[in-house]
C-alpha positions in Angstrom: -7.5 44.1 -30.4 -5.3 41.7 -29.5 -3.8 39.1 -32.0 -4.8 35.4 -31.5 -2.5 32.7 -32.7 -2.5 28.9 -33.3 0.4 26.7 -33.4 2.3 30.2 -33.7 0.4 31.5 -36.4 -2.1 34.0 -36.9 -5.3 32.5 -36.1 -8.0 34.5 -38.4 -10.7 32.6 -37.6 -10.4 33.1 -33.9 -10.1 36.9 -35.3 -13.5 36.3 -36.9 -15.0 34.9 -33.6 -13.7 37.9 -31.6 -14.5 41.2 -33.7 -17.9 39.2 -34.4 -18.3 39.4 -30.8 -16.9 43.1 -30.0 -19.5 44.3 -33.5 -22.2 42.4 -31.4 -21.4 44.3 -27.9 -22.1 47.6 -30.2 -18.1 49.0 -30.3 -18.1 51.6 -32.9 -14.7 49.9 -34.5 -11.6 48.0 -34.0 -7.8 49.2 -33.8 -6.3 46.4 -34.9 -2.5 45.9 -34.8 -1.7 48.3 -32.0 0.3 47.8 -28.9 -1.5 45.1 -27.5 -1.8 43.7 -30.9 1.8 42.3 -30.7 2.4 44.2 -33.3 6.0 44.5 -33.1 5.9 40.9 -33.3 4.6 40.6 -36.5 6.4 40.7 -39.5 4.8 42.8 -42.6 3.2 39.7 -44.2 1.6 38.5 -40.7 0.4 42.2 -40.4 -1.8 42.4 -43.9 -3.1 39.2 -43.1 -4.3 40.4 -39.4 -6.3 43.2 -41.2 -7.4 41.2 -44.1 -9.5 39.2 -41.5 -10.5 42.3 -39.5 -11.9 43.5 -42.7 -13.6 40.6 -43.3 -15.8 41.0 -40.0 -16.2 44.9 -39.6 -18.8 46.3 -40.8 -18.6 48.9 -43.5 -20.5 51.3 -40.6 -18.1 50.7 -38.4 -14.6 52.3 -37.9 -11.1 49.9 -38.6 -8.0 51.6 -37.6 -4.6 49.7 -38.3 -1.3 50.6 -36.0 0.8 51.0 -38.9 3.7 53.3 -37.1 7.2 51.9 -37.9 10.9 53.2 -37.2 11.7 55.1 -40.4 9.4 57.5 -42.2 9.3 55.4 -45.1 8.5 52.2 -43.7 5.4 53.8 -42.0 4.6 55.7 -45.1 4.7 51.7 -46.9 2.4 50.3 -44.5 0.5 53.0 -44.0 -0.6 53.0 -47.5 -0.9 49.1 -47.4 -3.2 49.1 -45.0 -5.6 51.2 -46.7 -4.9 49.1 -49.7 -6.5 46.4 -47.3 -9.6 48.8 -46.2 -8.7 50.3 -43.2 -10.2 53.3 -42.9 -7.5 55.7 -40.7 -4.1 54.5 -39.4 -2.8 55.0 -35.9 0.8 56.0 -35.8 3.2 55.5 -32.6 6.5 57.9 -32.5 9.5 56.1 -33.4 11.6 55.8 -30.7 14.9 53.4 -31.6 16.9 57.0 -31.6 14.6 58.2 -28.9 17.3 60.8 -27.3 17.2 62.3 -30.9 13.1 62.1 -31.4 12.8 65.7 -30.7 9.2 67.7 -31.2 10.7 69.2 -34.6 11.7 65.4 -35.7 8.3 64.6 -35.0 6.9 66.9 -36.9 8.6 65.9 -40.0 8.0 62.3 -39.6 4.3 63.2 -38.7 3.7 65.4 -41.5 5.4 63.1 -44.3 3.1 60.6 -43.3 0.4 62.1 -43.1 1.2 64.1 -47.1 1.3 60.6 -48.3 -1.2 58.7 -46.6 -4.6 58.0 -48.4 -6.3 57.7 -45.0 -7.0 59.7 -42.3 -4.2 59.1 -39.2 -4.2 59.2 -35.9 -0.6 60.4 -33.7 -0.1 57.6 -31.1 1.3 58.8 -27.8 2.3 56.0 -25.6 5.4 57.5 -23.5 5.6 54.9 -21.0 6.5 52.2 -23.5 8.3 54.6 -26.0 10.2 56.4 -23.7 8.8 59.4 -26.9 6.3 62.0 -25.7 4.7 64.9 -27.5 5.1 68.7 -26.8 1.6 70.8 -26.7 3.5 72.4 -29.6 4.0 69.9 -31.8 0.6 68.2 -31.0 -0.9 72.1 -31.8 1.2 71.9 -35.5 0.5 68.5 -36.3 -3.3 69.2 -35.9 -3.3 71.7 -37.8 -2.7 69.3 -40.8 -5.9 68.0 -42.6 -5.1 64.5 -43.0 -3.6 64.3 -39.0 -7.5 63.6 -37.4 -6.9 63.1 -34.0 -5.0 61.3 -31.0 -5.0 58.5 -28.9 -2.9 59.9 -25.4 -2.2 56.8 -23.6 -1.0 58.3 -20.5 -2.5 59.5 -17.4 -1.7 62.9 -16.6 -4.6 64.5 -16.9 -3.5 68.2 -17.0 -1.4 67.2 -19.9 -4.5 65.2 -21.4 -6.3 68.5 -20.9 -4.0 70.7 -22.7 -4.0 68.5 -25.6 -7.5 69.1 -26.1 -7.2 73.0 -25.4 -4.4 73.6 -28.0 -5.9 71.4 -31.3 -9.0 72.8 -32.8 -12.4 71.2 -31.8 -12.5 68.5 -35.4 -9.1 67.0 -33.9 -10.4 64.0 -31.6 -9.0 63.4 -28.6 -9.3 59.5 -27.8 -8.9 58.2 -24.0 -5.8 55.7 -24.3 -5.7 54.4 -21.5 -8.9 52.5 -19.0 -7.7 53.2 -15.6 -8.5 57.0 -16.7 -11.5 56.7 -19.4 -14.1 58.8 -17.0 -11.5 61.5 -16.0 -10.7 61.6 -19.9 -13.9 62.0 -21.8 -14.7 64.5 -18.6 -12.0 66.6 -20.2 -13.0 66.6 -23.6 -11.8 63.2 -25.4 -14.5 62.1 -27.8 -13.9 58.1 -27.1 -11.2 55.6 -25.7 -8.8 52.9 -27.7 -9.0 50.8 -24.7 -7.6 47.3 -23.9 -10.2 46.7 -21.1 -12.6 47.0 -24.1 -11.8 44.3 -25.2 -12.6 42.4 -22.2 -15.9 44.1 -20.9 -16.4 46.1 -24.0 -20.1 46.7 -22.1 -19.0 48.3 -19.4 -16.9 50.9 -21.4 -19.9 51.8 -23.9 -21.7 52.5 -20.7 -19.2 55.1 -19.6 -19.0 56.6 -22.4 -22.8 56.6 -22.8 -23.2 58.0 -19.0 -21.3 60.7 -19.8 -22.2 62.0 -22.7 -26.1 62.2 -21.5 -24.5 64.0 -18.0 -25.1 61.2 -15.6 -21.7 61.9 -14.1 -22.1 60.6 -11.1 -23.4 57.2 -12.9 -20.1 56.7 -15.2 -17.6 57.7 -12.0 -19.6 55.0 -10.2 -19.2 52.3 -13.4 -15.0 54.1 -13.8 -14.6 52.8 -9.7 -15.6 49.3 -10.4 -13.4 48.8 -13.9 -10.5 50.4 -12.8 -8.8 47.4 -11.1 -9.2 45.1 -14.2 -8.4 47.8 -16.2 -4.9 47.8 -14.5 -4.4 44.2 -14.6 -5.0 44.0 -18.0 -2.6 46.4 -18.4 0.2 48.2 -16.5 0.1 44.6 -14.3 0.2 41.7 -16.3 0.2 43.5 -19.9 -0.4 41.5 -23.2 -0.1 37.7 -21.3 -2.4 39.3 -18.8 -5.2 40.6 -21.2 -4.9 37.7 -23.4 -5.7 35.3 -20.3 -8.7 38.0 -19.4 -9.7 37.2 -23.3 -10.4 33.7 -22.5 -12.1 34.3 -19.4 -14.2 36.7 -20.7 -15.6 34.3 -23.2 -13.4 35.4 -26.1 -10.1 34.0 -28.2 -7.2 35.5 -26.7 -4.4 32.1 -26.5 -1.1 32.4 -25.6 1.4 35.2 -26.7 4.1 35.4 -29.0 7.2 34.5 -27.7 9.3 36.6 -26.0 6.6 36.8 -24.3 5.4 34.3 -21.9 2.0 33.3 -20.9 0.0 34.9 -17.6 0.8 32.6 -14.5 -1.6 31.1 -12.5 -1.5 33.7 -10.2 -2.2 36.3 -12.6 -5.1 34.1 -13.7 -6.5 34.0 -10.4 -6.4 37.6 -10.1 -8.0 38.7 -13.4 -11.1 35.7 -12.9 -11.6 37.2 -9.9 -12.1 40.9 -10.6 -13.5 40.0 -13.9 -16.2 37.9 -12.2 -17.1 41.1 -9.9 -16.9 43.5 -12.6 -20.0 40.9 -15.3 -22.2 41.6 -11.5 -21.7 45.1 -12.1 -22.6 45.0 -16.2 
């Protein structure tokens, strides 16, 4: 979920309008405060009230995961446990990656498992190594999910015979979550149980699809519906990133705005590009 804002504030009631709408389109949950959440943009005060209003509009049947990973140990342990002091109901956890020449699979192992020890939610290990520069070792992943309070992983890249190894080495109750659009199909093809997408958030339709294809075997059905998302997916993503998936927001009907500065937002050109694929893409829906 992206975060909306308003005269450079966090806009909750445009939150309001937008989970409203993604509950509607029949998403099992929102991650709220992730990547593409700004989230590194937002001081601790900003972040409790983004998940105060997600609260507000998920329903108790549905899933709300907070990105709560921080630098240190202890600040993640801190907002970890705010956040289920706020109701979230599992935390998503990125590797810290200030000292990332020194983030080592035995460091993360000891951050990981000191979170998880003193979380009172479920948590989910957050590998994002393109933006981290951080990546896991099948080792580590195979420790960490071995932990009863570590529930699963969202794997943001695209390799898929790394994905696949992932889900070879943790034991079938750790959930493998697709991380990334351009690759959902592929993904849930080699075992992940769902996707933490951004394109969700634009044609959250289109993804349930997918994920529905698959899982009744109509393979050749969800490669078809993967082929015709995959270009917006990378627009909103590896091409224009947050600016870019924020202007996609307001195409799409939604409350995305502008982002927060240092960020700038998508230019026209951009604009054109993502109302153009997104109009082909509602055909296809």
């Amino acid at each position: 979920m992206p975060t909306p804002f308003r005269d450079g504030d966090v806009d909750t009631s445009a939150i309001a309008f937008n989970v409203g709408k993604w509950m509607h389109a029949g998403l099992g949950g929102i991650v709220a405060l992730g990547t593409n959440g700004e989230s590194g943009l937002l001081d601790d005060g900003e972040s409790d009230q983004v998940l105060a209003a997600v609260r507000e509009s998920v329903p108790a049947d549905r899933v709300l995961i907070a990105g709560t990973g921080r630098e240190s140990t202890r600040a993640t342990i801190a907002a970890t446990r705010r956040a289920a002091a706020l109701g979230a109901d599992a935390a998503l956890i990125r590797t810290p990656s200030f000292f990332k020449t020194m983030s080592t699979p035995a460091l993360l192992v000891r951050h990981y498992t000191a979170v998880a020890d003193a979380s009172p939610i479920p948590i989910l290990l957050y590998s994002f190594p393109n933006a981290t520069g951080v990546a896991f070792s099948a080792d580590s992943v195979a420790r960490l999910a071995e932990h009863t309070n570590i529930v699963g992983m969202k794997e943001s890249g695209t390799d898929a015979a790394q994905f696949a190894q992932f889900v070879d080495i943790a034991p079938p109750s750790f959930a493998m979550l697709a991380g990334t659009g351009t690759v959902f199909y592929p993904d849930l093809c080699l075992g992940a149980v769902g996707g933490i997408l951004a394109i969700a958030a634009v044609v959250p339709e289109m993804c349930l699809r997918i994920l529905k294809a698959v899982r009744e075997g109509r393979y050749d059905v969800a490669r078809q519906l993967q082929k015709e998302m995959t270009t917006l997916a990378r627009l909103v993503t590896s091409g224009f990133g947050v600016p870019g998936l924020k202007a996609a927001l307001d195409l799409a009907g939604y409350k995305g705005g502008d982002p927060r500065p240092p960020l700038v937002p998508a230019p026209a050109e951009a604009r054109e590009q993502i109302r153009a694929e997104l109009a082909r893409v509602l055909e296809v829906v």
